[in-house]
C-alpha positions in Angstrom: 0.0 0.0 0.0 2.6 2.8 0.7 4.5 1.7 -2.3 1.4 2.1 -4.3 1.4 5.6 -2.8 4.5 6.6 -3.1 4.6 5.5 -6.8 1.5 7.7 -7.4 2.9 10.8 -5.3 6.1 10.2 -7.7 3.9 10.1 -10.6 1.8 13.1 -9.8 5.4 15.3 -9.1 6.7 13.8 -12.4 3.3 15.0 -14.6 3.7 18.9 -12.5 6.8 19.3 -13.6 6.5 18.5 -17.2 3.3 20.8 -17.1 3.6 24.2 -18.3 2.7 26.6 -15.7 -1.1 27.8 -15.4 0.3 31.5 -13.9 2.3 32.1 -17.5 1.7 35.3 -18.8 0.9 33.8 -21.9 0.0 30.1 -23.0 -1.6 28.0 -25.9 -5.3 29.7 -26.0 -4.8 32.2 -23.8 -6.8 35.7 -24.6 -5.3 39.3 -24.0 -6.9 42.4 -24.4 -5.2 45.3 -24.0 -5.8 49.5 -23.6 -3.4 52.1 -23.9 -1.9 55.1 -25.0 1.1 55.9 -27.3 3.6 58.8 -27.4 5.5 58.9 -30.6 8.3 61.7 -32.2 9.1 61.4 -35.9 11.8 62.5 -38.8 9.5 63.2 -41.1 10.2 63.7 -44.9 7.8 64.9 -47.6 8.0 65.0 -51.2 5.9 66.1 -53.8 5.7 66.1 -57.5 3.2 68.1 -60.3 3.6 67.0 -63.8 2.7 68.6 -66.8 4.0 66.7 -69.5 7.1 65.8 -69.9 7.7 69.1 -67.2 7.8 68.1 -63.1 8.1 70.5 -60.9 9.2 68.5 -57.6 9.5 69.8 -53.8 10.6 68.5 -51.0 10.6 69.2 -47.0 12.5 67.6 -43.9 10.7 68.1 -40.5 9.3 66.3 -37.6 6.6 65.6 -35.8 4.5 63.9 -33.1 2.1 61.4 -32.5 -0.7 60.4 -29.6 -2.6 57.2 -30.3 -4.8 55.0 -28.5 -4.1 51.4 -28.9 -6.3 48.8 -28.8 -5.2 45.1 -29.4 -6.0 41.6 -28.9 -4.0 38.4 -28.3 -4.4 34.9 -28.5 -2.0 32.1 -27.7 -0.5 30.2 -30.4 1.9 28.8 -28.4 3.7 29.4 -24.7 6.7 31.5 -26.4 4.5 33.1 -29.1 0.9 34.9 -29.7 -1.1 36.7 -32.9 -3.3 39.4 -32.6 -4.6 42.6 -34.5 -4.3 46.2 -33.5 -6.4 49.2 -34.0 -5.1 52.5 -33.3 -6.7 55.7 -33.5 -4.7 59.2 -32.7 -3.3 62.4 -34.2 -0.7 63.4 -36.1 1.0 67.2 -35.3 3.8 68.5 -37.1 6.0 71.7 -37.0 2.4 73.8 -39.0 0.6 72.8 -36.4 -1.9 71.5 -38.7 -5.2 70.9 -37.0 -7.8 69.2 -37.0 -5.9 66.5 -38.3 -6.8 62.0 -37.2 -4.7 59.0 -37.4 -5.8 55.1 -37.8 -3.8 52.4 -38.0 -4.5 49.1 -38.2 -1.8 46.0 -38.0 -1.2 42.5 -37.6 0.8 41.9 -34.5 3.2 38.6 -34.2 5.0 38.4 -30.6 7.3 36.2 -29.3 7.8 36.1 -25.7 11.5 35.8 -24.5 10.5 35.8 -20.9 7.3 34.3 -19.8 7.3 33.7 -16.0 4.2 33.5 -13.4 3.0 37.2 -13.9 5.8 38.8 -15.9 7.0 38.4 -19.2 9.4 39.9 -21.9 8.7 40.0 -25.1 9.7 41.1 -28.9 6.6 42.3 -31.1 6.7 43.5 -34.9 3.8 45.6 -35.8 3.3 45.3 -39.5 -0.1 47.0 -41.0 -1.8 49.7 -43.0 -2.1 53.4 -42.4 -4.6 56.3 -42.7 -4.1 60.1 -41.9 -6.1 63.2 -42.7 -4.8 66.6 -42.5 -6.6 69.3 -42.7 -5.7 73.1 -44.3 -5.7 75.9 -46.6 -5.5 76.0 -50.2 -6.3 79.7 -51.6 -7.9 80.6 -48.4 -10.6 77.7 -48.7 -10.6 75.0 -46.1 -9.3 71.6 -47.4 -8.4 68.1 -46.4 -6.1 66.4 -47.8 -6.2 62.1 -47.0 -3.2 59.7 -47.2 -2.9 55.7 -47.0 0.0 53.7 -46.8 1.7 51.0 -44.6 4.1 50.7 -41.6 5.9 48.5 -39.6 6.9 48.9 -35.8 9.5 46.3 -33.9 10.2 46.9 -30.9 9.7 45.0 -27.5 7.8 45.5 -24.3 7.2 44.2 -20.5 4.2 43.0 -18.9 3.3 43.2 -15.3 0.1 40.7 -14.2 -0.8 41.6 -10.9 -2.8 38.2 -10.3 -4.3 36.2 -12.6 -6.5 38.6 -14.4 -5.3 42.2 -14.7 -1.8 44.1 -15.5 0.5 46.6 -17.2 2.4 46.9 -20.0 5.2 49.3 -21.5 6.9 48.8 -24.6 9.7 51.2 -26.6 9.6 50.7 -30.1 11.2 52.1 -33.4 8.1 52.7 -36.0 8.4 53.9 -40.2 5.4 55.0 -42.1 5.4 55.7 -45.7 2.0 57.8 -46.7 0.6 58.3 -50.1 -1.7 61.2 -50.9 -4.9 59.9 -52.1 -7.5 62.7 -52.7 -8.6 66.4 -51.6 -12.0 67.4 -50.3 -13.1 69.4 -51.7 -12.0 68.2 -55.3 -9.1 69.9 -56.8 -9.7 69.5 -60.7 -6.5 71.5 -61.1 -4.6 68.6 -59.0 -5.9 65.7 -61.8 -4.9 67.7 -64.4 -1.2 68.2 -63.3 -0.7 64.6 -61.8 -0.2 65.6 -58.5 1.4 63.4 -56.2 3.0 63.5 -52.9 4.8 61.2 -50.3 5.1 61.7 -46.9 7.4 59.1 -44.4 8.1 59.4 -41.3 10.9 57.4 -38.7 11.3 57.5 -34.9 10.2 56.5 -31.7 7.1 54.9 -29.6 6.4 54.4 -26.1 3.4 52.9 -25.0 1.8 52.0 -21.9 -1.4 50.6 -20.7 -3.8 48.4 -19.4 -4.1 45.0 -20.1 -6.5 41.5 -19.4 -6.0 38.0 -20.2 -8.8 34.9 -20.2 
């Protein structure tokens, strides 16, 4: 009888150890939501082009700028080490004319892999790769205008998580983000734009920090 025991108590040590931890910030199927708010600075370089022709008359401007946004994401466990989840993030865009009313969405797939991923803290690497959209409103002739670009970004970087039990925590993460912007379209139409193939591209390089809330199921 207690070597029956003591071969099930051996048995029951054996199977704990060789299963992953329940506490693990993140597992196979596990759910994170997440709430924040970014802070970002940015080279910024725009370049425009009008064409007449075989005539192009082409400018170009170096300046910076700064960005707030308001992440919101979701996680799901692939695996202990990694996780897939979307992003959207709304905010605003502010450079050196202090353009305004201006709004920023972006949207991205988010891979993570988590280098650390202990019983209520973890380290990990993310790479945010997705699509962009920015309006910027101003002046052309003294009539109000706004002026929409699209493109695409990508953002690695890496973060930390904090769980303070088994439900709730923080996160902050420092990340280096690019954006390259296409102009699309004016409101209100600009027939003189069409006609002279107007085109413009505006990128933009530098830094994010985020923090925020965060939940996980």
């Amino acid at each position: 009888m207690i070597h029956t025991m003591k071969k099930l108590l051996g048995t029951a040590v054996l199977a704990g150890l060789l299963m992953p931890a329940s506490a693990q910030v993140n597992a196979k199927g596990t759910v994170q939501v997440g709430l924040g708010a970014g802070f970002g600075a940015h080279a910024t370089h725009f370049s425009s082009e009008v064409r007449f022709g075989s005539l192009a008359v082409k400018h170009a401007d170096d300046d910076g700028a700064v960005t707030v946004t308001f992440p919101i994401e979701v996680q799901y466990g692939l695996a202990d080490r990694f996780s897939l989840g979307v992003c959207a993030e709304p905010g605003r865009y502010l450079d050196s004319a202090g353009t305004h009313p201006n709004s920023l969405f972006l949207l991205a797939l988010s891979p993570r892999y988590y280098a650390v991923n202990k019983d209520h803290f973890a380290l990990l690497f993310d790479l945010d790769l997705g699509l962009n959209y920015l309006q910027i409103e101003g002046k052309d002739l003294a009539v109000k205008v706004k002026d929409r670009y699209q493109g695409s970004y990508f953002r690695p970087g890496c973060a930390l998580q904090w769980y303070f039990g088994e439900t709730v925590g923080l996160n902050v993460g420092l990340y280096y983000t690019a954006h390259t912007f296409k102009w699309k379209d004016r409101d209100p139409d600009n027939p003189l734009l069409d006609a002279a193939n107007y085109s413009a591209t505006l990128k933009t390089s530098g830094v994010l920090l985020q923090a925020g809330l965060q939940a996980k199921f």
